[in-house]
N, C-alpha and C positions, 0 to 999 in steps of 0.2 A: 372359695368355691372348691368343692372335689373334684378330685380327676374323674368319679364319674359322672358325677352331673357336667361336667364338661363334655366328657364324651359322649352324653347323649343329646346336647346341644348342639354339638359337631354331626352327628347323624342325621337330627332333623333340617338341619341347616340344607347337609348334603343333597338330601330327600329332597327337600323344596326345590334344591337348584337345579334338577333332572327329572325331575318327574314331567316339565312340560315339553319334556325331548318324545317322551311316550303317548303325548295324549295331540301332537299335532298333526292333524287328520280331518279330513275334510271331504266332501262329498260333491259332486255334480249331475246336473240336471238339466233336462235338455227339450226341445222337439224340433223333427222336423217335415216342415207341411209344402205343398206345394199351393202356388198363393193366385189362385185360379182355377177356373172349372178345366178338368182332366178326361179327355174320352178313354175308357176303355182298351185297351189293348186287343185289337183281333186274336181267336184262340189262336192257339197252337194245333191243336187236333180237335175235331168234331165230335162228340159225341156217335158211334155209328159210321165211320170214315173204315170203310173197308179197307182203303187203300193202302193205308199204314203196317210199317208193321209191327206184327204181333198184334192186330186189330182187336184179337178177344180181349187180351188185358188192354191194352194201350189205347183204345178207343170207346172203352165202355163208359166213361166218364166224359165229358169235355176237360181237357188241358188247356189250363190260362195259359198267357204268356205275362208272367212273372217278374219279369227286367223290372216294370215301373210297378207298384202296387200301392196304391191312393185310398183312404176310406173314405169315403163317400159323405160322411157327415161333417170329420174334422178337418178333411185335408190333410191328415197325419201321412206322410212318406215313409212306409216302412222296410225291412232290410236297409237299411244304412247303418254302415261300420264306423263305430268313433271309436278311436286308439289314442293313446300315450304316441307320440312320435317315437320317443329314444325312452328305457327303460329307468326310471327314476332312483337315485341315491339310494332310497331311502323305500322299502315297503311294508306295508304293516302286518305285522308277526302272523295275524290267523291268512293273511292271504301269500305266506312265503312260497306255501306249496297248493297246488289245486284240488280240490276234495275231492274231484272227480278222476279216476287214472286214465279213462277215456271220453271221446263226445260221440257219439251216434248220429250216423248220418244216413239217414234211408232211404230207401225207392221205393216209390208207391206208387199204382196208377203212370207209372213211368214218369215220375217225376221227383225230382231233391226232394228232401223233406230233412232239413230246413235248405229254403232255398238258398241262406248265406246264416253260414255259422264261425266258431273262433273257437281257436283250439293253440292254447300254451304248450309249448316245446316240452313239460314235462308230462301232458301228454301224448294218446295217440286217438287217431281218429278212425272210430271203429265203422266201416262201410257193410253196411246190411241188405236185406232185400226182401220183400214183403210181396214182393213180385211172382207168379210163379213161374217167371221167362227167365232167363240170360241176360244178365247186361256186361258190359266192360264199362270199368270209370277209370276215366283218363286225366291227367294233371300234366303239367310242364313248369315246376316251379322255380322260378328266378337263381333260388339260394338252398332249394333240399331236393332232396331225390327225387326225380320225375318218377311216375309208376301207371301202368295201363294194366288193370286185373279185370279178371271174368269174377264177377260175384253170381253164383251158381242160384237157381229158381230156388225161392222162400226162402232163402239162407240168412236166419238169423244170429248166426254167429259170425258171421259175416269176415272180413278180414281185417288187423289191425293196420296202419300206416304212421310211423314215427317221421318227426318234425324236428331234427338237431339245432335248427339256428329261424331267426325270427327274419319274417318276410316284408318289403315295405309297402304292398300293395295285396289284398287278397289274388288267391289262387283261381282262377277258373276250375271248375270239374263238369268235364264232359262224360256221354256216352254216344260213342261211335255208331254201336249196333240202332241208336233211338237219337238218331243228330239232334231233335229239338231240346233234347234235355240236357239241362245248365246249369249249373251252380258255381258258390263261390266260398271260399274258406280263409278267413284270416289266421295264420298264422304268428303268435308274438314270443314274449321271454317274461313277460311280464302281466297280472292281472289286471290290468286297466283299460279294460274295451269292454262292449258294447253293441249289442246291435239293434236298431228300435223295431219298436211291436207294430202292431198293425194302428196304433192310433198315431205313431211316429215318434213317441216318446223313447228317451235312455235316460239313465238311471247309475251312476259311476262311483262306489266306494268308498274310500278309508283311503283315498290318495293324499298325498303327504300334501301336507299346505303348503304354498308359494305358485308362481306360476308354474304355466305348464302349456305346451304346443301340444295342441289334438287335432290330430288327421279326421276330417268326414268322410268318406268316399262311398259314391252310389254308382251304382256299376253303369247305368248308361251316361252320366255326366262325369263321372272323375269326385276332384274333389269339391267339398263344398263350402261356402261360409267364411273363405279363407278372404284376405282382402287384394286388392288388386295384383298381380304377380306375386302373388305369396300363395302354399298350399296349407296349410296351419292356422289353426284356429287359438288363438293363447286366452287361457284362463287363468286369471288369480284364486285359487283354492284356499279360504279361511279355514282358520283354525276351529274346526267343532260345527261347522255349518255347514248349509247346503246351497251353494252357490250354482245360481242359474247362468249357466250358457244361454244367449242371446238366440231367440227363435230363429232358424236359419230356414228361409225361403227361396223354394228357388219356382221359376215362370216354367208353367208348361211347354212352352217352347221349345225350353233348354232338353225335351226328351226327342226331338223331331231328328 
């Protein structure tokens, strides 16, 4: 036999033995519903509520209150954050970096928009305002730089905010000038989060096969789905497939 039909033996050989180092990746899927009939949440502000301020903008709509938000057909629980606990070995080449160099986060009707979003450290999270009032948005995070700014009426260029290190529970965002208004921002290091739509569905990635601990957290319960004194939810992640996380429910109750 040649040295190079040898050598091309020895290539494909090589080829074969790493090639399923690149294709092991796997996908998760999820809902989560509340497993019971759900009342409504009393507004926030009236429609017409003189009282408030900045009544013109701030009161010309009715403002929900947002904490629980249920759809009415599926029971889907929406804003809930599922995260990676701890940042994995191993990520997949098109998600090293994020496509996006910022996330948008606006005021509208005096209210987040989105009510809970996620924003990777190689981000920043751009606060806007569609508003044509004053607000101040205010933060106090665990592990990054707290910050209280005035985002100036319409201002759509809004101001940026950097995230150096990954957080282990979303961020509150307040505003002072308009107390009812709330939000929340998960902060990570890595692309493996999540937050469900309005039917309560998520939807997670190109995550490396093997298990894996994923945090739920809805912001009037904490976390969810986890099992008895435990806060994590662990999934086996196949290789090429889409592995369904277990519907996690939780009792009306648990919002009282």
């Amino acid at each position: 036999m040649s040295k190079s039909v040898m050598w091309s033996m020895a290539v494909l050989v090589c080829a074969h033995a790493v090639s399923p180092v690149f294709a092991q990746w796997g996908s998760v899927k999820g809902k989560v519903v509340v497993d019971g009939k759900f009342d409504a949440l009393p507004l926030l502000v009236k429609k017409g509520d003189a009282t408030v301020k900045d009544a013109a903008v701030c009161a010309a709509q009715d403002v929900p209150n947002e904490s629980v938000v249920v759809d009415e057909k599926t029971g889907g629980l929406a804003n809930v954050v599922v995260y990676l606990r701890r940042k994995p070995e191993k990520i997949h080449p098109e998600l090293m970096k994020s496509k996006e160099a910022t996330v948008l986060y606006d005021q509208k009707g005096c209210r987040f928009i989105p009510r809970v979003a996620a924003v990777r450290t190689d981000q920043q999270l751009n606060i806007v305002s569609d508003d044509p009032i004053a607000h101040n948005t205010r933060a106090n995070p665990l592990k990054n730089q707290g910050f209280n700014i005035i985002i100036k009426p319409s201002d759509r260029e809004g101001i940026k905010v950097p995230f150096k290190v990954a957080e282990n529970l979303p961020i509150e965002i307040r505003c002072d000038i308009h107390p009812w208004m709330q939000g929340w921002v998960m902060v990570v290091d890595h692309p493996y989060v999540a937050v469900t739509g309005a039917d309560g569905t998520f939807h997670i990635e190109n995550l490396p096969a093997g298990e894996h601990e994923f945090r739920v957290w809805q912001e009037k319960v904490g976390y969810l789905g986890a099992a008895a004194g435990e806060k994590s939810v662990k999934v086996k992640v196949a290789d090429g497939k889409v592995t369904e996380m277990p519907t996690i429910k939780v009792a009306p109750s648990a919002f009282k």
